[in-house]
GUTORLUM-721014 format. One line per field, with one value per atom (N, C-alpha, C): atom name; x, y, z. Coordinates in nm, 3 decimals, decimal comma. Layout:
name = [CA|...]
xx = [X|...]
yy = [Y|...]
zz = [Z|...]
end
This chain:
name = [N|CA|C|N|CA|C|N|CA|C|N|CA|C|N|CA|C|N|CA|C|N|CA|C|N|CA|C|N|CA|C|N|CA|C|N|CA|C|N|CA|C|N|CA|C|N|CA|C|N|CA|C|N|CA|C|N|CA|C|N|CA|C|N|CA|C|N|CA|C|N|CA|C|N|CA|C|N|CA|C|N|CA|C|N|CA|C|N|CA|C|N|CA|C|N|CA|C|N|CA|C|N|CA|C|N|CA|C|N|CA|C|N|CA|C|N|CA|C|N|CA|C|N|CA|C|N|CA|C|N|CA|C|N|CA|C|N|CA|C|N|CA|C|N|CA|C|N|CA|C|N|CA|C|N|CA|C|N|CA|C|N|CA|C|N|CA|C|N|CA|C|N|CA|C|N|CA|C|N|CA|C|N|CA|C|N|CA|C|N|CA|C|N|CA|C|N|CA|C|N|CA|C|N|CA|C|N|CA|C|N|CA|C|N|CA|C|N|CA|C|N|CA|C|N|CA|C|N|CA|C|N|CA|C|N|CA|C|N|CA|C|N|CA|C|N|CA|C|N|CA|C|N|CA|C|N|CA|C|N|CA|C|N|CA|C|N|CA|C|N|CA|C|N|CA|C|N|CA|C|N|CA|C|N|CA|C|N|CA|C|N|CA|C|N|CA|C|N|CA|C|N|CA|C|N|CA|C|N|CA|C|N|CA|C|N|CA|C|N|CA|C|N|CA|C|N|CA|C|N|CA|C|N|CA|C|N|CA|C|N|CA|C|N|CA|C|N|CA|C|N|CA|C|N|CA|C|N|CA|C|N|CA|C|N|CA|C|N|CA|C|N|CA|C|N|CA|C|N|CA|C|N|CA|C|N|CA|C|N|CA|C|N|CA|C|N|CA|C|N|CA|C|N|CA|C|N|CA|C|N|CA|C|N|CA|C|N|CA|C|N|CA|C|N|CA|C|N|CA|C|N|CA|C|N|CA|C|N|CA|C|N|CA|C|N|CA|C|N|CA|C|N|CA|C|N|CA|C|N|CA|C|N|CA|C|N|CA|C|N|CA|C|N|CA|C|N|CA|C|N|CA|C|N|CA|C|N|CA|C|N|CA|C|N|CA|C|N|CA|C|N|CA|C|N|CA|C|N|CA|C|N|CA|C|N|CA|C|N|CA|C|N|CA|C|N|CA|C|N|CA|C|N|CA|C|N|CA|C|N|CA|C|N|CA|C|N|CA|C|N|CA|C|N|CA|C|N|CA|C|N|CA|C|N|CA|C|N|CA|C|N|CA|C|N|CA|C|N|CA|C|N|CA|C|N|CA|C|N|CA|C|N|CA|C|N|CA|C|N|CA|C|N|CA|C|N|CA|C|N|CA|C|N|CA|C|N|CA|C|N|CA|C]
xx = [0,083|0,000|0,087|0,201|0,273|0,341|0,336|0,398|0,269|0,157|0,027|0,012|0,061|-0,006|0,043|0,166|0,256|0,150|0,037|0,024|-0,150|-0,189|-0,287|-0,409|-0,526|-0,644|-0,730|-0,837|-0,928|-1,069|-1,155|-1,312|-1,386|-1,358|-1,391|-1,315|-1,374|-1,303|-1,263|-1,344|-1,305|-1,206|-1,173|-1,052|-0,917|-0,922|-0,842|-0,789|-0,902|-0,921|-0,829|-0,883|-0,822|-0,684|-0,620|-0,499|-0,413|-0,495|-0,444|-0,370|-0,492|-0,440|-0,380|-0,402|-0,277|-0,165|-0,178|-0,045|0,081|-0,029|0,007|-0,002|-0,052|-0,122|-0,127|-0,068|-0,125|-0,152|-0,112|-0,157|-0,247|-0,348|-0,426|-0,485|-0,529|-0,591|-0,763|-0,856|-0,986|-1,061|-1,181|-1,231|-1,354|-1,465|-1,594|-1,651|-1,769|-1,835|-1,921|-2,015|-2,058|-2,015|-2,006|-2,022|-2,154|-2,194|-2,334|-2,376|-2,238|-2,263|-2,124|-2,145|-2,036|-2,043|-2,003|-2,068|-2,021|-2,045|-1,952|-2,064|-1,956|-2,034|-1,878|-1,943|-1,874|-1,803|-1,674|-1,627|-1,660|-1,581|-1,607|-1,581|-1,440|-1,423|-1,375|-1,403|-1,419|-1,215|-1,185|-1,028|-0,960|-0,829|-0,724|-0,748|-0,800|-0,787|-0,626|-0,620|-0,496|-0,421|-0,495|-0,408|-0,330|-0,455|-0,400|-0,296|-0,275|-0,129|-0,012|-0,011|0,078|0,166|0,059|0,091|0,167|0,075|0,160|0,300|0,288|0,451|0,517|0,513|0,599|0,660|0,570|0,574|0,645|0,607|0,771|0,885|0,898|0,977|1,109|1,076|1,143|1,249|1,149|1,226|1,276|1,299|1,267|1,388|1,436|1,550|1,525|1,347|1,303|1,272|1,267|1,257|1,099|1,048|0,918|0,873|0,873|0,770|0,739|0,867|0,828|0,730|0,773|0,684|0,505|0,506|0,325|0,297|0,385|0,317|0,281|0,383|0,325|0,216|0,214|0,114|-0,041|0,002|-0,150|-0,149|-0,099|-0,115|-0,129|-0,163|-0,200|-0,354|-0,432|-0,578|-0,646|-0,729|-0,770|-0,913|-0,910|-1,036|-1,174|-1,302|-1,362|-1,467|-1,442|-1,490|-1,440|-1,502|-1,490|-1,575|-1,502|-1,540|-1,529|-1,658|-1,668|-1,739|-1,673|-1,745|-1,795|-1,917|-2,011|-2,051|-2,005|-1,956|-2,012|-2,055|-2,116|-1,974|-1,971|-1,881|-1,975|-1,945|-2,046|-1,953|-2,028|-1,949|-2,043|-1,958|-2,070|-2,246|-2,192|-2,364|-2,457|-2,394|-2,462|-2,423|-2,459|-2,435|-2,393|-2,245|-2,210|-2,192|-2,254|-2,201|-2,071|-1,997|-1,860|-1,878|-1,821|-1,778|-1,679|-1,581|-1,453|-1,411|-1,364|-1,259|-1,187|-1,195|-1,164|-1,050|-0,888|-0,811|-0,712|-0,769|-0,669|-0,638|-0,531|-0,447|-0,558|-0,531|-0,646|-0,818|-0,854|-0,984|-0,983|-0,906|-0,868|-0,876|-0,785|-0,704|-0,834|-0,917|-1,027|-1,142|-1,182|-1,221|-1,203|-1,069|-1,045|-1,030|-1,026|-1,042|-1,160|-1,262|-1,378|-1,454|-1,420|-1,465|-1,410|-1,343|-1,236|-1,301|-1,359|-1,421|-1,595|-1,656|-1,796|-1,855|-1,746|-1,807|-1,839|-1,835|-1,893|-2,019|-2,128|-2,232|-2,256|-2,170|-2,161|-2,075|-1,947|-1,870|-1,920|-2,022|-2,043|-2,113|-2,173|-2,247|-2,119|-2,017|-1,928|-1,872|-1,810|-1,720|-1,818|-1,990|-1,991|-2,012|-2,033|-2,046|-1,910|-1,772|-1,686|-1,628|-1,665|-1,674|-1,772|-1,896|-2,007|-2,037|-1,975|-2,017|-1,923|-1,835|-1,716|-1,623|-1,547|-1,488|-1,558|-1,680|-1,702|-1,750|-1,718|-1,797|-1,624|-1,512|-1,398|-1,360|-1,247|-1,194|-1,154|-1,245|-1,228|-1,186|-1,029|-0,921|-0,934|-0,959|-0,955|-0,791|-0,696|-0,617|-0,613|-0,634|-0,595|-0,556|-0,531|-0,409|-0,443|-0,361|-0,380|-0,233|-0,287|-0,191|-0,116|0,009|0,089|0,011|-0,035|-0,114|-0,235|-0,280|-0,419|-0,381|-0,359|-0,342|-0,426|-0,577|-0,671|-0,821|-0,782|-0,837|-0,786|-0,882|-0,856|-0,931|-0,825|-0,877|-0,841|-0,877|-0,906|-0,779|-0,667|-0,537|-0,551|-0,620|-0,605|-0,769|-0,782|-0,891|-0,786|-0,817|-0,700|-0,805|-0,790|-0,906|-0,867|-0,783|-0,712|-0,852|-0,863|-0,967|-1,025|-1,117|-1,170|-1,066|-1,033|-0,993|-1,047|-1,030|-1,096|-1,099|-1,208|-1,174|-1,087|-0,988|-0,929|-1,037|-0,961|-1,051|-0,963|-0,981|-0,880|-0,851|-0,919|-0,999|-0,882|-0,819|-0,737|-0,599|-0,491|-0,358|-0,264|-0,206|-0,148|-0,007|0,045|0,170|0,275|0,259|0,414|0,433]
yy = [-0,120|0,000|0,126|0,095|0,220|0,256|0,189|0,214|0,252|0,236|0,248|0,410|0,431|0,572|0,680|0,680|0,745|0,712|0,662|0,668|0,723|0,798|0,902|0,774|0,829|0,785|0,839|0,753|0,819|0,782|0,868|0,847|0,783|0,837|0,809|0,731|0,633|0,524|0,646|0,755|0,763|0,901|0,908|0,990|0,879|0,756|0,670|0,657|0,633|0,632|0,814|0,908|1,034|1,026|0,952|0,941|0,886|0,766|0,682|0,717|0,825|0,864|0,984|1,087|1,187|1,204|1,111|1,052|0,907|0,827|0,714|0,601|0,619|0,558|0,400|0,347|0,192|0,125|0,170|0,128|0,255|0,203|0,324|0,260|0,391|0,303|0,379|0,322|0,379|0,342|0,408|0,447|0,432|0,306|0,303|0,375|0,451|0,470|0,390|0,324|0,191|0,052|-0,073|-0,214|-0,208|-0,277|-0,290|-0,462|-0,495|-0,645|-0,704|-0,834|-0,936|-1,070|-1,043|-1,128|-1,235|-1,366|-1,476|-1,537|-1,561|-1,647|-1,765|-1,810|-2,021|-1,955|-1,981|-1,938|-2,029|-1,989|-2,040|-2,217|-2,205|-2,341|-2,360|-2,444|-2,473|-2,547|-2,611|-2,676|-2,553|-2,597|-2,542|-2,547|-2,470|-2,581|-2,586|-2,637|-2,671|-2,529|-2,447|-2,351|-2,259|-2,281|-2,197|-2,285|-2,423|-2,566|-2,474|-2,477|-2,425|-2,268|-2,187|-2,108|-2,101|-2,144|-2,177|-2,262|-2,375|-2,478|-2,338|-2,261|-2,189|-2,077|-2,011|-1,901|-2,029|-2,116|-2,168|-2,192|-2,273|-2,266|-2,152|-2,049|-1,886|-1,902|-1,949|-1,917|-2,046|-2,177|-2,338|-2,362|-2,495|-2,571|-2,739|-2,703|-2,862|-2,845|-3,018|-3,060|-3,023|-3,034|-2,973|-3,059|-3,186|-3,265|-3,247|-3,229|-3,154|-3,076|-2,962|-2,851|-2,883|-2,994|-3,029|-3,053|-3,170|-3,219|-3,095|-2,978|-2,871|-2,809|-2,754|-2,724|-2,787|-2,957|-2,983|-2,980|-2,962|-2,953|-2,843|-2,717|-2,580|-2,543|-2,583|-2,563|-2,403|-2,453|-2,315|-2,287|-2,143|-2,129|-2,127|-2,246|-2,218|-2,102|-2,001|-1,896|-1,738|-1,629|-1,532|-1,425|-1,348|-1,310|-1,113|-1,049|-0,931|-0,835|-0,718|-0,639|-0,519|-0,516|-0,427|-0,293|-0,177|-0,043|0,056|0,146|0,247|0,393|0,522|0,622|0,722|0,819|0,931|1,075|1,100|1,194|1,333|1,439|1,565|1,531|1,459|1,439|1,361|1,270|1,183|1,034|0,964|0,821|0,734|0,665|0,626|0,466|0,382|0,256|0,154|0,121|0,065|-0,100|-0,167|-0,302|-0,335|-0,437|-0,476|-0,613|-0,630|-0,818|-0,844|-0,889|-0,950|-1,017|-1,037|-1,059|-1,107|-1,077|-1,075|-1,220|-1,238|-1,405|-1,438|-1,307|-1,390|-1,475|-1,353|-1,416|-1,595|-1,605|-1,732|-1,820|-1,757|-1,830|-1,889|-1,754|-1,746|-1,886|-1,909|-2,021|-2,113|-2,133|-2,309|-2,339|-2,240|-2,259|-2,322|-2,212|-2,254|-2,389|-2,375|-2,498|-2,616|-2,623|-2,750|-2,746|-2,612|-2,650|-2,663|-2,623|-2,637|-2,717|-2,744|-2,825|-2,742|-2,823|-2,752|-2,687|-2,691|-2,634|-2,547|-2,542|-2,468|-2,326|-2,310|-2,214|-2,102|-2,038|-1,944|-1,820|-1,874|-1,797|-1,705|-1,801|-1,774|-1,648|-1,694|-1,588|-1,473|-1,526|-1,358|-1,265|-1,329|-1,281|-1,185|-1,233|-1,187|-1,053|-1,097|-0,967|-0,898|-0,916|-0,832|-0,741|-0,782|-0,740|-0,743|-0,787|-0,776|-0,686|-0,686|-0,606|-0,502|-0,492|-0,350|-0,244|-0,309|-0,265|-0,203|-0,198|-0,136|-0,058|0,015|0,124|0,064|-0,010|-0,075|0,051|-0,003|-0,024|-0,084|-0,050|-0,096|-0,120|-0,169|-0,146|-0,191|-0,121|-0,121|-0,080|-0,199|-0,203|-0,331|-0,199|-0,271|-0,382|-0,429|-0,573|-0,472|-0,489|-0,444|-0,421|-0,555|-0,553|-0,544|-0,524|-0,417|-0,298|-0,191|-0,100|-0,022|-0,011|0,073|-0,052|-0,141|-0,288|-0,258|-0,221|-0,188|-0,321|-0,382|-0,517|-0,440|-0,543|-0,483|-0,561|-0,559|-0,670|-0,680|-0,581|-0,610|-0,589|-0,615|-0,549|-0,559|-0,384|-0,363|-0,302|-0,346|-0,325|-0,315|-0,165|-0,137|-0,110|-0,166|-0,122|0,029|0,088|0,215|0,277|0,432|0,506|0,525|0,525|0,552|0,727|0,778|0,900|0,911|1,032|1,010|1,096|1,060|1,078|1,142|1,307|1,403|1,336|1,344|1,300|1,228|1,125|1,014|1,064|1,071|1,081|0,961|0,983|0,857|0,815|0,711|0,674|0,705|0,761|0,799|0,976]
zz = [0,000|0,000|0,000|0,060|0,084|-0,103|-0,145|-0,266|-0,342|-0,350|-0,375|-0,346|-0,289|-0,157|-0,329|-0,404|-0,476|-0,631|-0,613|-0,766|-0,732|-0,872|-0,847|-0,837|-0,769|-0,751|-0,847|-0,921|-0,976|-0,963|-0,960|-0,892|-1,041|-1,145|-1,264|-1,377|-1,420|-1,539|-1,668|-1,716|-1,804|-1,819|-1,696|-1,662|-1,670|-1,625|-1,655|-1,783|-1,857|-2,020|-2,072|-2,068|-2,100|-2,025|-1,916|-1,885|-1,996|-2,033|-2,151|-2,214|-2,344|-2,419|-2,443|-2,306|-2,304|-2,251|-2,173|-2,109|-2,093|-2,176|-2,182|-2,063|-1,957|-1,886|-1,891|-1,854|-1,863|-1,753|-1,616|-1,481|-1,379|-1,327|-1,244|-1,146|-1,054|-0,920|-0,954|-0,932|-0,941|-0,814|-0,740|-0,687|-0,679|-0,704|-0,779|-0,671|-0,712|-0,571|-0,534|-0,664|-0,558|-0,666|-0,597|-0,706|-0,665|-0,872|-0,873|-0,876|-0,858|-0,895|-0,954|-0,924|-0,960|-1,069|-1,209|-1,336|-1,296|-1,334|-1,348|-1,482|-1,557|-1,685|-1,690|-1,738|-1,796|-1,907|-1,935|-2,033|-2,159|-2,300|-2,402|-2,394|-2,363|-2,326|-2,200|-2,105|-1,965|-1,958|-2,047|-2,051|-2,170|-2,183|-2,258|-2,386|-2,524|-2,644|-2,655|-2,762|-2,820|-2,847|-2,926|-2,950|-2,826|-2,727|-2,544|-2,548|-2,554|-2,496|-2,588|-2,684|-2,764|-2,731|-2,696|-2,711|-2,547|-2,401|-2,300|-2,266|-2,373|-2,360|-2,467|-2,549|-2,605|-2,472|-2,410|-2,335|-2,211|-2,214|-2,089|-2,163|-2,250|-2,326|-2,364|-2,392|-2,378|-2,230|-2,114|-1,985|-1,931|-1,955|-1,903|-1,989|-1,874|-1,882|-1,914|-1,889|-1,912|-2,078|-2,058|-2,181|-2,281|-2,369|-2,435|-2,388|-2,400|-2,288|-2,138|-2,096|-1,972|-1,984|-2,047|-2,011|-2,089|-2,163|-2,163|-2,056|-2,009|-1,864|-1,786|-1,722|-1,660|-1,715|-1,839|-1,878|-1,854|-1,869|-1,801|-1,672|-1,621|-1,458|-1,441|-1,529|-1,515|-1,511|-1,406|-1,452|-1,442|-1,574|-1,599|-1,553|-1,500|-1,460|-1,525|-1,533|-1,627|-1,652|-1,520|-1,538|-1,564|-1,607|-1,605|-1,517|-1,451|-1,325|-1,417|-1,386|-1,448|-1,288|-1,269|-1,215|-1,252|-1,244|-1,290|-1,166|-1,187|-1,101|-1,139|-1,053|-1,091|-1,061|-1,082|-1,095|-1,081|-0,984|-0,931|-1,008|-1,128|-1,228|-1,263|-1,205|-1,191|-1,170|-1,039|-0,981|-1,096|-1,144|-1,218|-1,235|-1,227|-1,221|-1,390|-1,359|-1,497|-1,481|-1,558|-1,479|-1,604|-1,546|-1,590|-1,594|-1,672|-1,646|-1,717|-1,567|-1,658|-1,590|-1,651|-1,626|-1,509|-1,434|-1,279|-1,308|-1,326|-1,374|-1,288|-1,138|-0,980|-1,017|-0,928|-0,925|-0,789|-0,701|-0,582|-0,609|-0,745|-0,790|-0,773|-0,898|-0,920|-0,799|-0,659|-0,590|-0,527|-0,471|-0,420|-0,455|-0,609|-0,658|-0,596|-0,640|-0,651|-0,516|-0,375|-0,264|-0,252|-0,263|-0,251|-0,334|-0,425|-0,495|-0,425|-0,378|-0,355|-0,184|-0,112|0,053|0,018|-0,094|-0,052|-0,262|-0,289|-0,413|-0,566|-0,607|-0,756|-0,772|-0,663|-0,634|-0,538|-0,451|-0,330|-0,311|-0,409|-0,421|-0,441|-0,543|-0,577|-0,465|-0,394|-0,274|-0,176|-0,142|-0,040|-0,138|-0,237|-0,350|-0,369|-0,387|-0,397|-0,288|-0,185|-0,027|-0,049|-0,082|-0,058|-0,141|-0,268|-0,377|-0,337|-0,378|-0,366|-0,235|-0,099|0,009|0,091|0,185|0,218|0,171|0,057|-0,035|-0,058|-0,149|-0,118|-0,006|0,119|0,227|0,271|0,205|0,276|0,178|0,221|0,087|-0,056|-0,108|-0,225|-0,366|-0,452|-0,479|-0,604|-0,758|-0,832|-0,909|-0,938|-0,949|-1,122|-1,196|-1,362|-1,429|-1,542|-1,659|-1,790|-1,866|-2,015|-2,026|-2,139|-2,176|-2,305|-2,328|-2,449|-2,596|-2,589|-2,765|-2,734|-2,608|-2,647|-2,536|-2,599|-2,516|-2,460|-2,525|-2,540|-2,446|-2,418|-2,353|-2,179|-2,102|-1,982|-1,885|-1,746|-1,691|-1,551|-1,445|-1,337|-1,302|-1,273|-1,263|-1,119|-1,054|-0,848|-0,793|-0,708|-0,614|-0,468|-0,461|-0,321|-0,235|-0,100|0,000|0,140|0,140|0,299|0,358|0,521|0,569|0,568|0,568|0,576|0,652|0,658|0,760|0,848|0,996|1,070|1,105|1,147|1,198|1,345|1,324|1,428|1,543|1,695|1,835|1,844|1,863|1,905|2,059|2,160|2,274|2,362|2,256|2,295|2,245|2,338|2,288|2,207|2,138|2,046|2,151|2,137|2,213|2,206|2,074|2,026|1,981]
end
């Protein structure tokens, strides 16, 4: 957070966007004022096709000492999430309401899943996860943290959800220790 503290905040996505392109912008912190909701849809394909295998044993490949077989085997032992996780946000912009949606992209998302899936089942996960997005998370100083990918530069994803607890107001009242 402390390194967080040094990069600008923004209340509005499409000030992010005008960062973009007058500044070149590719990482930002945003500010929703409220989440309106948390998407999850089944992706296209639920496993890897072939062309994702390929293109992942290449991208180890570049950095790997193992052999190309090796790196299939890792590759299947890479499971992919068969969902896509979208949050849908509203932005309080000259007293008017704008609503945003973008791609849930966190490693925690993910992590978050296959936790849950793996403590309450293939039927049971989804309730806990959105308890935790939908209401938990946005109930603290929720922290959009986004950024574009190289070859889409103009393609904005949510790469964090950062969620320091609220500030508290300080109690003049009470002296501090130090």
């Amino acid at each position: 957070m402390e390194l967080l503290h040094k990069v600008p905040v923004y209340s509005d996505f499409a000030a992010v966007e005008a960062a973009r392109q007058k500044e070149g912008t590719t990482l930002a912190l945003l500010r929703p004022s409220r989440i309106i909701e948390l998407e999850i849809k089944a992706t296209k394909n639920a496993d890897w096709t072939d062309d994702e295998k390929v293109k992942l044993t290449q991208m180890q490949q570049q950095s790997s000492l193992f052999s190309e077989d090796e790196n299939r085997r890792q590759v299947a032992l890479l499971e992919k999430i068969p969902f896509d996780f979208h949050y849908r946000y509203e932005c309080l912009v000259d007293g008017r309401v704008v609503v945003y949606r973008h791609k849930l992209v966190d490693w925690e998302v993910g992590a978050l899943y296959r936790r849950l899936r793996k403590q309450y089942g293939a039927s049971g996960w989804e309730k806990p996860f959105r308890e935790k997005y939908e209401q938990e998370l946005p109930s603290r100083d929720l922290l959009l943290l986004m950024g574009t990918i190289h070859r889409f530069p103009d393609q904005w994803l949510a790469v964090s959800v950062t969620c320091p607890p609220k500030p508290q107001p300080e109690d003049h009242r009470q002296a501090g220790l130090f």
